[in-house]
C-alpha positions in Angstrom: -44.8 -7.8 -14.7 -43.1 -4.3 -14.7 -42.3 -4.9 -10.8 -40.7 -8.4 -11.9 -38.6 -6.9 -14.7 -37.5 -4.1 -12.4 -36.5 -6.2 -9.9 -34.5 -8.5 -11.9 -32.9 -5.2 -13.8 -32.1 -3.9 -10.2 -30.5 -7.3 -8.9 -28.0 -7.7 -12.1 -26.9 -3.7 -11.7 -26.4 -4.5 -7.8 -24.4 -8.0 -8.8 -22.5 -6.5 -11.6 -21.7 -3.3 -9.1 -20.3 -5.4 -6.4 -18.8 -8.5 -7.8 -15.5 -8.9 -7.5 -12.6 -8.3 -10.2 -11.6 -11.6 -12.2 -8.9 -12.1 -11.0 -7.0 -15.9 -12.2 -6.9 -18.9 -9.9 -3.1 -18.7 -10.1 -2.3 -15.5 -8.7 -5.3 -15.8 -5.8 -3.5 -19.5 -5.1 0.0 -17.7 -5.2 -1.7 -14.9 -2.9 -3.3 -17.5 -0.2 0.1 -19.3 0.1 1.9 -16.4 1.4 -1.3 -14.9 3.1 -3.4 -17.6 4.3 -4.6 -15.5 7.4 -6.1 -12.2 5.4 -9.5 -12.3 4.8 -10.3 -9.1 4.0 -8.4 -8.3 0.6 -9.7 -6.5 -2.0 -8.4 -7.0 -5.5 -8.6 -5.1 -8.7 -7.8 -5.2 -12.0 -6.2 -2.9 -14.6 -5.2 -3.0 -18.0 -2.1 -4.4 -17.1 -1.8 -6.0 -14.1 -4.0 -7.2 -10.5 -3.9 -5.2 -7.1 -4.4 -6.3 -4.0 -5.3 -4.6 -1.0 -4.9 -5.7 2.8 -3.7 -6.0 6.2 -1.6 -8.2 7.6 -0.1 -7.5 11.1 -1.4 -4.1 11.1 0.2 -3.0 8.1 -1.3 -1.5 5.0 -0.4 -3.5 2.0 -0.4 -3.1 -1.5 0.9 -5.4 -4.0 1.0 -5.8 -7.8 0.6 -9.1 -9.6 1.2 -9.2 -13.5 -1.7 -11.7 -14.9 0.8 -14.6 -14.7 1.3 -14.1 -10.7 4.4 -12.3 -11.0 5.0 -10.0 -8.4 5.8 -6.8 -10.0 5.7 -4.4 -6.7 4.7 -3.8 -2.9 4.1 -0.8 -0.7 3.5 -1.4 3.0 2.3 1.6 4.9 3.1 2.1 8.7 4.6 3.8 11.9 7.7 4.3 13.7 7.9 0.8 15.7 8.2 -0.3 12.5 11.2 1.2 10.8 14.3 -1.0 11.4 16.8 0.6 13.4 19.9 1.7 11.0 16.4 4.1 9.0 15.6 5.4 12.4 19.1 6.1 13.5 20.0 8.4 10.4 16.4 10.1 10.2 17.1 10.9 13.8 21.0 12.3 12.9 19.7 13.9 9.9 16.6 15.5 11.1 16.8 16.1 14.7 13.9 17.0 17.0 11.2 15.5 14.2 9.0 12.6 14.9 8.6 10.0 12.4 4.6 10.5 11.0 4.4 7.6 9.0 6.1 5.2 6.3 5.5 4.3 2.4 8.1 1.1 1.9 8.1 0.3 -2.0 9.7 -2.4 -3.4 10.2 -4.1 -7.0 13.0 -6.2 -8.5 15.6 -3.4 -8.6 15.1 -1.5 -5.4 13.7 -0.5 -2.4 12.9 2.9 -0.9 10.9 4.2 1.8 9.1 7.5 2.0 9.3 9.3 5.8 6.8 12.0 6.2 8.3 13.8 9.5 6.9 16.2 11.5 7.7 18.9 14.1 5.5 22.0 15.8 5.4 23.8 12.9 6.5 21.4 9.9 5.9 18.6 7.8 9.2 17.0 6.0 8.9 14.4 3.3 12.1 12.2 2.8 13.0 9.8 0.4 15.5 7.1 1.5 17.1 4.0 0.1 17.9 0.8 2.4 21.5 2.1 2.9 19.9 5.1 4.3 21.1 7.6 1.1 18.2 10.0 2.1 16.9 13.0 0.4 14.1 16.0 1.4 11.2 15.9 -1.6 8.8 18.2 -0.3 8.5 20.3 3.2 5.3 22.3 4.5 4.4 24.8 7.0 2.0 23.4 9.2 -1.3 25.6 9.9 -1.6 27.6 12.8 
């Protein structure tokens, strides 16, 4: 009897541990209709919204729903080949002789900005740019030797 009752303790902590977030049948339909291909998402909730993390031609994605399947924000998280050319020109007038590292693009109703983390030999640059490439240096570090 106590190997039963353990058992069936064990199974509902495991269930409860993994099951997925409730999230609403409107915002996973409003999800599948733009994403039909990613299968690998993984939602969660918070007090007040849903996020959703994925893939989708190999770029990290983020998005935030509000419970009504308003899209509230998105970050997308990738490389070089992927910054459009006008962002790639200025970083490469602005900053000459650094290599773009990687990209945070963040978008919401009222804007868009990306975050460039640049690097040379010795350095990592962090800039902040808006579409019209307005860009900005938020943090720099010395790389280790």
């Amino acid at each position: 009897m106590k190997k039963i009752l353990l058992t069936l303790v064990m199974a509902s902590i495991t269930s409860f541990t993994f099951a997925a977030p409730p999230v609403s049948e409107k915002v996973l339909k409003l999800f599948k209709e733009i994403y039909p291909s990613v299968q690998d998402a993984k939602w969660y909730e918070f007090e007040n919204y849903y996020q959703v993390y994925f893939d989708s031609d190999n770029v990290k994605c983020r998005i935030k729903y509000d419970f009504d399947g308003k899209i509230i924000s998105t970050m997308r998280y990738y490389g070089e080949g992927m910054v459009c050319p006008f962002l790639k020109a200025k970083l490469a007038q602005k900053f000459p002789g650094k290599k773009i590292f990687g990209v945070t693009e963040m978008t919401s109703d009222n804007e868009m900005t990306y975050d460039f983390v640049l690097e040379d030999d010795k350095s990592w640059t962090q800039v902040r740019s808006d579409a019209t490439g307005q860009m900005s240096v938020t943090q720099k570090f010395k790389k280790s030797e």
